[in-house]
C-alpha positions as CSV (number, residue, x, y, z in Angstrom):
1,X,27.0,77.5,141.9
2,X,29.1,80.1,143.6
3,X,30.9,80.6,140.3
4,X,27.5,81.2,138.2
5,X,26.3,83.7,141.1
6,X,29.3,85.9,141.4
7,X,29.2,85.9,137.2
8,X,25.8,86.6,137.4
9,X,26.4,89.9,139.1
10,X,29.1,90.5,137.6
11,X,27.3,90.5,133.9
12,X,24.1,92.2,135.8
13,X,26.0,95.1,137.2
14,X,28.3,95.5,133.9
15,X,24.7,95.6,131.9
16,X,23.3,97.9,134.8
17,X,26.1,100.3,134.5
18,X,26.1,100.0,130.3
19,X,21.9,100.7,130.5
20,X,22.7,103.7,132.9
21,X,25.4,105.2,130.7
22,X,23.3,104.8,127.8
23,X,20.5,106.1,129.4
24,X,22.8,109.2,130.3
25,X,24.0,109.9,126.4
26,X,20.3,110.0,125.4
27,X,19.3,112.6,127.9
28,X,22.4,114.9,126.9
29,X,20.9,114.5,123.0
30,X,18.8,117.3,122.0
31,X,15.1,117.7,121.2
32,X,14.9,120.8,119.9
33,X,11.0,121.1,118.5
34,X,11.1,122.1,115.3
35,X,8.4,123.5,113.0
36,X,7.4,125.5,109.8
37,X,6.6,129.1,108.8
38,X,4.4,129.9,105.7
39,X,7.1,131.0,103.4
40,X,7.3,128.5,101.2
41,X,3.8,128.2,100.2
42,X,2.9,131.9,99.3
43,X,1.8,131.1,95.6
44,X,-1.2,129.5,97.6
45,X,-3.5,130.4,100.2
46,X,-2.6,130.2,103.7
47,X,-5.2,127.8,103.9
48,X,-2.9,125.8,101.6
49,X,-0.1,126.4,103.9
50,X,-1.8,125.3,107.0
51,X,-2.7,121.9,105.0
52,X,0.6,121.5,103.8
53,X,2.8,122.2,106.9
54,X,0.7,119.7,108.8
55,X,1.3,116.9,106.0
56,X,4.9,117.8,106.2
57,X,5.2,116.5,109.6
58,X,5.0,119.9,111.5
59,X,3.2,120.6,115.1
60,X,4.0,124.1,115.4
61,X,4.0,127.3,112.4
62,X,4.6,130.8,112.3
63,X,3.1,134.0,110.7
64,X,6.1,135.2,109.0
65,X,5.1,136.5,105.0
66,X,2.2,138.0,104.6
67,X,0.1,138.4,101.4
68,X,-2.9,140.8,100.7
69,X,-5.3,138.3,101.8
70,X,-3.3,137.8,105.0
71,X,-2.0,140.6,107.4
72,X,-2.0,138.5,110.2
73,X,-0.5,140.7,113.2
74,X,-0.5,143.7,111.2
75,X,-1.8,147.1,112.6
76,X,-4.7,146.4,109.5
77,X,-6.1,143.4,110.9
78,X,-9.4,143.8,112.4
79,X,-10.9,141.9,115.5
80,X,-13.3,139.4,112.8
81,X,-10.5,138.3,110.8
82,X,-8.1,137.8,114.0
83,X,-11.0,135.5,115.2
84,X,-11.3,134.3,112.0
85,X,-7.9,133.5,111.7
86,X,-7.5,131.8,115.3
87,X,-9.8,129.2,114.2
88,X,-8.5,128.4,111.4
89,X,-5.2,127.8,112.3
90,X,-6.8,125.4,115.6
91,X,-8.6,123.8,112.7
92,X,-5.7,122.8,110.9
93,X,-4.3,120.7,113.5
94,X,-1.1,123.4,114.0
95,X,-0.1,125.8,116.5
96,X,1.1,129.3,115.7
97,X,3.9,130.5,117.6
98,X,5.1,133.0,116.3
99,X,4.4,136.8,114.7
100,X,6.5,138.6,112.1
101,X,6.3,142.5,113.5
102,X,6.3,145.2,110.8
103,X,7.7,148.8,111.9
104,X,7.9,152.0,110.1
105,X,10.7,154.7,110.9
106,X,9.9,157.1,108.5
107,X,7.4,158.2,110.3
108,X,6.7,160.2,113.8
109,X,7.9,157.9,116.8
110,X,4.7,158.3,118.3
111,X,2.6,157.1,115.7
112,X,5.1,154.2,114.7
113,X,4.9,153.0,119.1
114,X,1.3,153.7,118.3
115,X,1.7,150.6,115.4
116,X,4.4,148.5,116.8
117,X,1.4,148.4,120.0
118,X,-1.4,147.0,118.3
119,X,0.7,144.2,116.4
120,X,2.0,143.0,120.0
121,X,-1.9,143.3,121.2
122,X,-2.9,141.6,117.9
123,X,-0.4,138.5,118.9
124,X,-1.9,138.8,122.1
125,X,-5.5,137.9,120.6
126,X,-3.3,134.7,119.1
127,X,-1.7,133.6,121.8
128,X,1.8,134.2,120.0
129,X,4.7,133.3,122.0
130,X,7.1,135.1,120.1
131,X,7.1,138.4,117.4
132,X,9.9,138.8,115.4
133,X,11.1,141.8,113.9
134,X,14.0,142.4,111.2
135,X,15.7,145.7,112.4
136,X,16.6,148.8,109.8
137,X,18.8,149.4,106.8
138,X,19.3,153.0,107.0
139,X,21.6,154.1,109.4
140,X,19.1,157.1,109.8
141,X,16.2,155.2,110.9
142,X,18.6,153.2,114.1
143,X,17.6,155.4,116.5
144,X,14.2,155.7,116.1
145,X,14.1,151.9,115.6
146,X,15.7,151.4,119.3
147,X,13.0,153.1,120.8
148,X,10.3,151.8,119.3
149,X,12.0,148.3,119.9
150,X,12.2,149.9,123.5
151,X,8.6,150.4,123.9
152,X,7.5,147.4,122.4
153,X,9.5,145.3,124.7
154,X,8.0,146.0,127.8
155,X,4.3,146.6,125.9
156,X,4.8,142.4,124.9
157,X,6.4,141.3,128.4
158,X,3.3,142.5,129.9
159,X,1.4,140.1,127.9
160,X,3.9,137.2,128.3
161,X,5.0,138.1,124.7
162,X,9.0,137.4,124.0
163,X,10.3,140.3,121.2
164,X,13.3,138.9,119.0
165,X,15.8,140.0,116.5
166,X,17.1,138.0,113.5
167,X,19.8,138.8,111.3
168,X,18.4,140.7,108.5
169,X,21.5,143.4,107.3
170,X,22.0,147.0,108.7
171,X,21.1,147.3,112.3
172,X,21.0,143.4,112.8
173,X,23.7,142.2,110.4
174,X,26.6,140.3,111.2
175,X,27.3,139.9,115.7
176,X,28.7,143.1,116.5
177,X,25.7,145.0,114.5
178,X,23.4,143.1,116.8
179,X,25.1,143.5,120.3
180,X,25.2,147.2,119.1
181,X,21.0,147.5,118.6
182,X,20.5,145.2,121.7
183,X,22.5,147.5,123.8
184,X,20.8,150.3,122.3
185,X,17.2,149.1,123.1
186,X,18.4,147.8,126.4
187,X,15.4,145.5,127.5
188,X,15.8,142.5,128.6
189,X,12.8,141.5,126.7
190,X,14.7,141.5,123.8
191,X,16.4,138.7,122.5
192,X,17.8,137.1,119.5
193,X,16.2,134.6,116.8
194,X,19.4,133.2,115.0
195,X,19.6,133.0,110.6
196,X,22.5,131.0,110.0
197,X,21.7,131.4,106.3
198,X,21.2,135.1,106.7
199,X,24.5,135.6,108.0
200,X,25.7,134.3,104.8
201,X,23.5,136.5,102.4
202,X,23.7,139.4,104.4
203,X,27.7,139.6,105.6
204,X,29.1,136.8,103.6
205,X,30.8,136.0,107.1
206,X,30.9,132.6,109.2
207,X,27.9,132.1,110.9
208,X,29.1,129.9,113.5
209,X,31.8,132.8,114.3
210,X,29.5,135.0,114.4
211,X,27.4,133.0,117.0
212,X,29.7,132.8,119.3
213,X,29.6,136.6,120.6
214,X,25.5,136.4,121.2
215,X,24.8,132.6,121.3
216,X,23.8,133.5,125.2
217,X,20.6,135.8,124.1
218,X,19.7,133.5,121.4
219,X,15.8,131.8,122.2
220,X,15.3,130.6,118.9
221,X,16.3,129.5,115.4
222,X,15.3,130.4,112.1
223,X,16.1,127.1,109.7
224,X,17.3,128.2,106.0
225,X,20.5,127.4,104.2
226,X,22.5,129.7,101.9
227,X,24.9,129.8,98.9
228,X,26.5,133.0,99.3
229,X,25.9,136.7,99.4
230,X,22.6,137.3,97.9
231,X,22.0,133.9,97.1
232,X,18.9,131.7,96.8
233,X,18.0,130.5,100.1
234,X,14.8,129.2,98.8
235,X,17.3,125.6,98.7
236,X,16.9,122.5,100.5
237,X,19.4,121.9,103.7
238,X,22.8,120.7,102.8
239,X,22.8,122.6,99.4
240,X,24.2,125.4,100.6
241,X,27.4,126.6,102.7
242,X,25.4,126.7,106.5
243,X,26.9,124.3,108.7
244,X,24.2,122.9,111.2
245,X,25.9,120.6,113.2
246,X,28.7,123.4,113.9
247,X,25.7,126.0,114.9
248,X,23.8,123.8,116.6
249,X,26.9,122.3,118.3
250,X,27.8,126.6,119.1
251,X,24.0,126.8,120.5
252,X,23.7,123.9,122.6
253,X,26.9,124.8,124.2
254,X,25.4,127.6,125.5
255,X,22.3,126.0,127.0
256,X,19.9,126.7,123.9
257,X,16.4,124.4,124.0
258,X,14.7,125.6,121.0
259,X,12.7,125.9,119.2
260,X,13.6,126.0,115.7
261,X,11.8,126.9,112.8
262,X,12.0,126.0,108.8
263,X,11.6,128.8,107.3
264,X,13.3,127.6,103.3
265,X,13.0,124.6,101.2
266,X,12.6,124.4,97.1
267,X,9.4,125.9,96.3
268,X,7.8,123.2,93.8
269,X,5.3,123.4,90.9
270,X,2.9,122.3,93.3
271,X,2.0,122.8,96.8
272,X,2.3,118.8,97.6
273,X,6.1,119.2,96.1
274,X,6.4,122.0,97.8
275,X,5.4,120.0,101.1
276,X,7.7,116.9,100.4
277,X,10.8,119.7,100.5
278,X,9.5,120.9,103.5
279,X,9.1,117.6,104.6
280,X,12.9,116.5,103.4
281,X,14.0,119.7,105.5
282,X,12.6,118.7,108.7
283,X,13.9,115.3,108.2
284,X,18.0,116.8,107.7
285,X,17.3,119.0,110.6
286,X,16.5,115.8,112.8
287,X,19.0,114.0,111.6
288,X,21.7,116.3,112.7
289,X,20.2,116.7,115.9
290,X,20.2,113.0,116.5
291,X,24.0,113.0,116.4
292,X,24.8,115.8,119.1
């Protein structure tokens, strides 16, 4: 009897400590949410896209391309369709997180703050989280861009509103290009939304080098993969030359939680193909995450 007891505890403590450990390696995994922008599904109405994102899985989208029946944020949009447009979205089953910004610097600062403002008070009326804007190409225009990006800033963290760059050439190209423009506009309201697959099209350079410099201010992720410089990016995960698990690995090293969002996949004849890339996408970007 003794014998049985003391192997008893033995085998109970051995299966404790194995449950705590494994208990332990599932907390350190990563949940990262992860959900869709409208890119893929211009060809259709937004409408479309809303049904579509939803069917691929999704919880969460983001206004990122706008068509002439949609200017979502933009300075155009009037009070009815931003109601309009709220609804819609809450009708779908999704929740939009996100706001592409759209800024002009060929034109006096005062009247480009005067633009820059009412997309951040357009968000506002959407309960954004986030509005994401590209930076400049012409060398010309950086100036003008920093203080705009400046002013728009603070004018979103008063209304809770977090303003992100992405990579996207020129003034946020490759690392150094954006540690330059976020020392320019010197806010801490401005952050970074990290393209892997942008870095590649843009720089041709190693996106997970690049990282490394800026992975501290990065507070989200936008999902696309790449072939090269200039390349489709409209391509399912895996087909190209982004390396997830290394940028991932480069992000959650330095204390990243999310979210990320799919911006690519194949475009299809249809909208329902269209959704089953999306769909596949989602599914790669999980699966990587389930191994960190």
């Amino acid at each position: 009897m003794m014998t049985s007891r003391r192997e008893f505890l033995q085998h109970t403590i051995a299966g404790g400590i194995a449950a705590s450990l494994t208990t332990s390696m599932r907390a350190t995994s990563v949940r990262w949410p992860i959900g869709c922008f409208n890119r893929p599904w211009t060809t259709w109405s937004f409408d479309e896209a809303l049904k579509q994102i939803k069917a691929a899985g999704y919880q969460t989208t983001g206004l990122l391309t706008r068509t002439g029946d949609e200017p979502f944020i933009g300075a155009d949009a009037t009070p009815e369709y931003l109601a309009r447009l709220k609804q819609r979205i809450a009708d779908s089953g999704l929740k939009a997180i996100m706001g592409a910004l759209r800024s002009r610097h060929s034109i006096p600062l005062d009247d480009s703050i005067k633009e820059v403002r009412k997309q951040v008070e357009n968000a506002d009326a959407l309960a954004l989280a986030y509005l994401l804007t590209f930076g400049v190409e012409k060398p010309e225009e950086y100036d003008h861009y920093n203080k705009v990006m400046r002013d728009a800033a603070a004018y979103a963290q008063e209304r809770r509103i977090k303003l992100v760059v992405k990579p996207h050439g020129g003034s946020s190209g490759a690392s150094d290009a954006i540690v330059a423009v976020m020392k320019a506009v010197r806010h801490p309201n401005f952050k970074i939304w990290y393209d892997a697959g942008n870095i590649i099209y843009y720089t041709g350079k190693d996106p997970i080098e690049e990282l490394k410099p800026i992975a501290r201010h990065v507070t989200g992720f936008c999902a696309k993969d790449c072939g090269g410089v200039k390349d489709d990016v409209m391509i399912q995960f895996g087909a190209g030359k982004v390396n997830f698990a290394g940028v991932f690995g480069t992000l959650k090293g330095a204390g990243f939680d999310g979210p990320i969002m799919v911006e690519c996949c194949k475009v299809g004849t249809t909208a329902e193909e269209t959704m089953a890339n999306a769909r596949a996408n989602r599914t790669f970007l999980e699966n990587v995450l389930e191994t960190m």
